[in-house]
C-alpha positions, 0 to 999 in steps of 0.5 A: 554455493550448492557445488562447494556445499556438496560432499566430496568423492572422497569424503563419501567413500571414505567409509567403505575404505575404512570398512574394507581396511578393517575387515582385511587387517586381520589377513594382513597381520596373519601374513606378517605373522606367518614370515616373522614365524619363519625367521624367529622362534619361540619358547614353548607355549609363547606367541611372541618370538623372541629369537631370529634364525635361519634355520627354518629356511635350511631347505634352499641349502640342504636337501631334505632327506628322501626329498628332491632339491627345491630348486629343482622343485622351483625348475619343475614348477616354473616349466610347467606353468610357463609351457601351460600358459605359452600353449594356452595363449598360443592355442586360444589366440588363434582359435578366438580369432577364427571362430570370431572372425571366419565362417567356420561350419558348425561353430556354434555347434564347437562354441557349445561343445567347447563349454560343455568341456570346461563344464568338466571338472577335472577330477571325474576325467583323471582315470581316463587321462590316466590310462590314456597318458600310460598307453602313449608313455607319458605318465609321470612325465612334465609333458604330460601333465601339460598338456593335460593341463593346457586343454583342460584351460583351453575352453575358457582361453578360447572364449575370453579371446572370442569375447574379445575379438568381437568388440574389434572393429572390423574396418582395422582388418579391411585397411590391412587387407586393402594394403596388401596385407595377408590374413596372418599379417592382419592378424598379428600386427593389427588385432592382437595389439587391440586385445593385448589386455586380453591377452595379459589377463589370460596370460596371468590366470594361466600361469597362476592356474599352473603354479597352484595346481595339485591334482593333476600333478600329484595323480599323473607326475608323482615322481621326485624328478618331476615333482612340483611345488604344491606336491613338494607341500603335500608331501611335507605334511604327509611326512609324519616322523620328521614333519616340521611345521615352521619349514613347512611355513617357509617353504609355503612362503617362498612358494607364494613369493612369485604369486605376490610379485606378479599380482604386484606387477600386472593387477592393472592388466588384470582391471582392464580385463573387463574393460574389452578390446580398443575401439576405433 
């Protein structure tokens, strides 16, 4: 009697979900309103549309006059955050695994400095990376901006991937190992599976981290040839004589698309980001 008289899960979470919907309504009918804004118009002074058009999206069919195409903005852009993420992932997997698994000299010492990197905004470096990028000639180059890009996301990759290599059990590399199997091998068919999470996350976070940067892109790549999509924004609004608002809407919208499709796709990746690696 006492069980069945007990509230249920539910019926006691019920009202942090009713408090946790009502305070993300307003969000939600924003972003419903931002498309409909991009595929409608209004008369002047009216919020509500009262014609359906197309003509806010011209830019994946015209380019627009004294701006590069957006779809090789969308080319440049995609390049830059995919090699940023292929580099960080390439870099801090093998890095976390050395400084988690092998006595390497100093590496507290490296573990403290590769802190004190990330500690660094970006910002207070770009004038040195900037002279620095001219004296090798790659300013205003896609390579350039990324591995700029990659090293300033490094120390956190490194340390994501070090946490997670503690939690693995070291018995798992002595089986390997006793079976013949090189360090290498060890490695990648017995480790990086028990930390594919890890992996997953930081995949995510790197790519996100590249699609939505600014400043680095904007100081260090400002050519059109090279030009990404936070650059191509900021480049609309800087354009006070043809500045159209409802465009500039549009192309905000299909800037997001890829951010919205993968939150979609890997969230639970991103969950189980805190649960660590598989034991056992």
């Amino acid at each position: 009697m006492a069980a069945s008289s007990a509230p249920s899960a539910n019926f006691r979470t019920w009202p942090i979900v009713l408090l946790l919907t009502l305070l993300s309504l307003p969000l939600v009918v924003m972003y419903i309103y931002l498309f409909v804004d991009t595929v409608t118009d209004s008369s002047t002074g009216s919020l509500i549309p009262d014609t359906f058009t197309l003509s806010h999206w011209d830019f994946l069919w015209h380019t627009k006059v004294g701006k590069p195409s957006v779809w090789v903005v969308l080319v440049n852009t995609l390049l830059f955050a995919t090699s940023t993420t292929t580099v960080v992932l390439l870099i801090s997997s093998m890095v976390g695994y050395a400084l988690s698994r092998l006595n390497v000299p100093g590496r507290s010492v490296l573990l403290a400095g590769v802190m004190v990197m990330h500690a660094f905004p970006s910002v207070t470096l770009l004038i040195a990376i900037f002279v620095v990028l001219q004296m090798v000639g790659l300013y205003n180059t896609l390579i350039g901006v990324i591995l700029v890009k990659a090293a300033l996301d490094l120390p956190l990759g490194i340390w994501l991937m070090k946490g997670f290599y503690d939690t693995v059990p070291w018995e798992i590399e002595m089986a390997g190992i006793t079976d013949g199997a090189s360090r290498f091998t060890v490695w990648r068919r017995l480790v990086l599976p028990q930390v594919f999470p890890a992996l997953a996350a930081l995949g995510l976070f790197a790519f996100l981290s590249g699609w939505s940067e600014f400043i680095l892109p904007r100081v260090l790549a400002p050519g059109n040839n090279v030009q990404v999509f936070s650059v191509y924004l900021a480049s609309l609004i800087a354009d006070d004589n043809n500045f159209d608002l409802s465009m500039f809407k549009a192309v905000g919208v299909f800037y997001a698309i890829p951010v919205i499709v993968l939150f979609v796709l890997f969230q639970r990746h991103l969950m189980n980001i805190y649960g660590g690696g598989t034991k056992g």
